[in-house]
N, C-alpha and C positions, 0 to 999 in steps of 0.2 A: 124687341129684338136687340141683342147685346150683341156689340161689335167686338169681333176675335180681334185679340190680342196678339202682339208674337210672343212666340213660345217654341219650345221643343218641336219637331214637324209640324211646322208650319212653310209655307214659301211667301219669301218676303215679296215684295218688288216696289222698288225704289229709283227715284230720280238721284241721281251722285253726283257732285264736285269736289274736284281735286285741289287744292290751293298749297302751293309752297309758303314758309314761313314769312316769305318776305310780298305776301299776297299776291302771288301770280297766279293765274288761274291755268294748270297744268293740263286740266281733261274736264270737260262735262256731258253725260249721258244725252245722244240724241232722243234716244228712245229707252223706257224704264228698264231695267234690268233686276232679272228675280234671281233668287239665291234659296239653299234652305236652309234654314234656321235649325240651330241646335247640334253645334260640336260634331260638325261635317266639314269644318277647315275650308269653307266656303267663301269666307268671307273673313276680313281680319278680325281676331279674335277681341281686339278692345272695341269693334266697333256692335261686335253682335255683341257684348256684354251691354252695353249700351242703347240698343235697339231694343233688347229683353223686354216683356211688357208694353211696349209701345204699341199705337194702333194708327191706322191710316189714317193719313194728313199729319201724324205728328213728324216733328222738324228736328233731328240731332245733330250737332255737331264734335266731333272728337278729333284731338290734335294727336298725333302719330310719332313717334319716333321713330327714327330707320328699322332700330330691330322689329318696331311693333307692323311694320307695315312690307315694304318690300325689300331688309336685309339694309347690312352694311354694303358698300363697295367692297367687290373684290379683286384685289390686283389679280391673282389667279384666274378667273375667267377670261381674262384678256389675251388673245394669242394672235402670232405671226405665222400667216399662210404661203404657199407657193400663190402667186397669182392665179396659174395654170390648173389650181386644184377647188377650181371657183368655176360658176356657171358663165359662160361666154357676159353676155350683158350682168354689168354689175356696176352698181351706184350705189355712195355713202349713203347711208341712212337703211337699206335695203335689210332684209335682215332671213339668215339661215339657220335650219334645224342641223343641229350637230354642225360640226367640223370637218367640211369635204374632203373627201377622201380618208376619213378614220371613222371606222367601224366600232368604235367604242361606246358605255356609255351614258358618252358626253351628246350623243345622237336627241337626247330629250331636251338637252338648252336651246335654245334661240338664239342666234347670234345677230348683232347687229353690224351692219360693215362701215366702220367709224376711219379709213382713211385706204387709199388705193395709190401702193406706188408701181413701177414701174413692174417689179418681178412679185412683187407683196403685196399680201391683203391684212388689214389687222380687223380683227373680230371681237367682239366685247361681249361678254357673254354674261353681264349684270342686265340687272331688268333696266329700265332708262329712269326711273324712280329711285335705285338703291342707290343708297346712303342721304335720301332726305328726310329731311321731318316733314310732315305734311297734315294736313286740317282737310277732316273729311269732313262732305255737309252733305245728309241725307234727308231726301223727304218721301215718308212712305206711302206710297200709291195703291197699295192692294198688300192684302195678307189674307193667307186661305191656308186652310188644314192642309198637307201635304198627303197626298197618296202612296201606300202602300208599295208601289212598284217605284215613287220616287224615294222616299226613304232605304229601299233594299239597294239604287242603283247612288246613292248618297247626292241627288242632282234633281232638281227641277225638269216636268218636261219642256218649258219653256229653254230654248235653244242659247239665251242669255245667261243662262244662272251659270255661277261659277266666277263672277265677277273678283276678280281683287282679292285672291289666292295668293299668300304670302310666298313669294319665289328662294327659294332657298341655292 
């Protein structure tokens, strides 16, 4: 029996670590997270060039540049809110779809709430990653042919996939 490879539709699933350049350890998967393989922008693209071919249990590591991973910082996503235009209970760290109170859209950013003064809220609408280089270290745990209704929906039915979609 010959162990599948990854390739074009297939669904990965991987254990991940995040590590900043200066080796801190940023984020690691409690539990494996599947993705699918094959130019579905599912995953950063120098890391599925690199995963290419590989088979469970093998061990990649790839270092990232901002652009390769989650963007430059943008001074533009960063905005100053009414307080009042924010949900009653509200804590830094805390983090909002669109820009309360504007129907625009900016509705699909995430915003994270990085400082609360007395009549203002400021919003930071970079991911908490952009503008770092970063060292991915993947270990692949399962790969299986991809089905037909996941390929047509570009997603795993595994609830995880979709992992580490470059944020523009």
């Amino acid at each position: 029996m010959t162990t599948l490879q990854i390739g074009s539709d297939t669904v990965v699933t991987l254990d991940i670590e995040l590590w900043d350049i200066h080796g801190n350890l940023l984020e690691r998967s409690e539990d494996p997270m599947s993705y699918l393989h094959g130019d579905f922008d599912s995953i950063f693209a120098a890391v599925e060039a690199v995963l290419d071919g590989r088979k469970s249990g093998d061990r990649v590591t790839v270092d990232l540049e901002p652009e390769e991973a989650f963007g430059e910082y943008d001074e533009t996503l960063v905005t100053l809110v009414d307080r009042d235009m924010c949900p009653e209970t509200l804590e830094v760290g805390m983090h909002l779809e669109g820009i309360p109170g504007e129907g625009s859209d900016d509705d699909a950013v995430i915003y994270t709430v990085t400082d609360i003064e007395e009549g203002a809220v400021v919003l930071d609408g970079n991911h908490p990653y952009a503008g770092i280089a970063l060292r991915f270290i993947g270990t692949v745990v399962a790969v299986r042919a991809a089905t037909e209704e996941e390929t047509e929906k570009d997603a795993p039915d595994d609830p995880s996939g979709g992992l580490l979609r470059v944020q523009h």
